[in-house]
N, C-alpha and C positions, 0 to 999 in steps of 0.2 A: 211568122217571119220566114222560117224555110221552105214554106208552100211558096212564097211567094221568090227569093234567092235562089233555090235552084234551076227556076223557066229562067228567070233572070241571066246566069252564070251561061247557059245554054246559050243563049242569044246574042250573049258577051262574047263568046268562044265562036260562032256562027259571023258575028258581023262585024267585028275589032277588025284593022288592018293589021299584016303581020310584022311590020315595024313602024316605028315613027321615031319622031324628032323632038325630045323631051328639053325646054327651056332650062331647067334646074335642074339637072342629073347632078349635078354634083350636093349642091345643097341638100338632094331628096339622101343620097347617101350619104352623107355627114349627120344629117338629122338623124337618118337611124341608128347607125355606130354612135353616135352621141346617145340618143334613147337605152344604147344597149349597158352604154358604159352608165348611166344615172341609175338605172334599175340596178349594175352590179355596186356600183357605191351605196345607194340607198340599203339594199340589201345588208350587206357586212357593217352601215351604220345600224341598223335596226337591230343585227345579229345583237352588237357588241353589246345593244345596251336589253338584251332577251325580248325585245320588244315582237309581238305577237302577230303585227304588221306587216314582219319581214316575210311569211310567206304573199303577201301581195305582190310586192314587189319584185319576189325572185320568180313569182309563175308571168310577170308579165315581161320580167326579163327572158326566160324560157319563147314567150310570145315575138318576143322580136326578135330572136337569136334562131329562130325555127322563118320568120317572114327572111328575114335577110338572104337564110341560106337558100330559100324556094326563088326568090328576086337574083342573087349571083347565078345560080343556074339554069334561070328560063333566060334574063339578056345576057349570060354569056357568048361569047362567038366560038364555034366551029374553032374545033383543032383543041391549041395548047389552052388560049385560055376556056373552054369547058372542062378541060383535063383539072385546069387548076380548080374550079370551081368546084366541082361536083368534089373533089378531096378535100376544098375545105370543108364544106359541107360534112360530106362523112367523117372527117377527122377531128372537126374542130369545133364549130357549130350547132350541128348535130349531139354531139356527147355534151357539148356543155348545157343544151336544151335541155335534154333528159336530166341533166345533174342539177339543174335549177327548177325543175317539175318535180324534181322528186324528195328537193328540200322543201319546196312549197306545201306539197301532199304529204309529208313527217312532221311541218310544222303544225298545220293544221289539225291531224290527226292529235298531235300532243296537245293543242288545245281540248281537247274534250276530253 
């Protein structure tokens, strides 16, 4: 599969235009902060009741809270709003990715 996604990714980057005009920009971002918030509920339900599952949940939360923060900062624009971007990323995003990777990677571990 990555013999074949990485020519891919190449060609993607070589022949994509550098902007366009997305019909559902908003739904696409509401779906995913919706995604993010269901993985962090699902998570804290699975916690409460020790259920073993919750590392699924929190690495795929991890998953979208690391996609999010790559998507605010490649379509952000020039100026403030990259400024803002790229800090949430670092500040907010970012750490909670790590902090939900590495509840997943504890929980698991204490499974075995």
């Amino acid at each position: 599969m990555g013999c074949f996604l990485l020519p891919w990714c190449v060609l993607l980057f070589l022949t994509l235009p550098a902007t366009t005009h997305a019909e559902h920009w908003s739904l696409a971002w509401t779906g995913l902060d919706g995604a993010e918030a269901v993985a962090a509920l699902a998570t804290a339900a699975l916690l409460t009741r020790s259920d073993p599952r919750a590392g699924l949940t929190a690495a795929a939360g991890g998953a979208f809270l690391v996609t999010d923060a790559w998507f605010d900062v490649c379509t952000s624009a020039p100026g403030l709003g990259q400024c803002l971007a790229v800090s949430e990323a670092i500040f907010v995003e970012l750490p909670l990715a790590a902090a939900a990777f590495w509840l997943a990677a504890k929980l698991i571990q204490d499974r075995r």
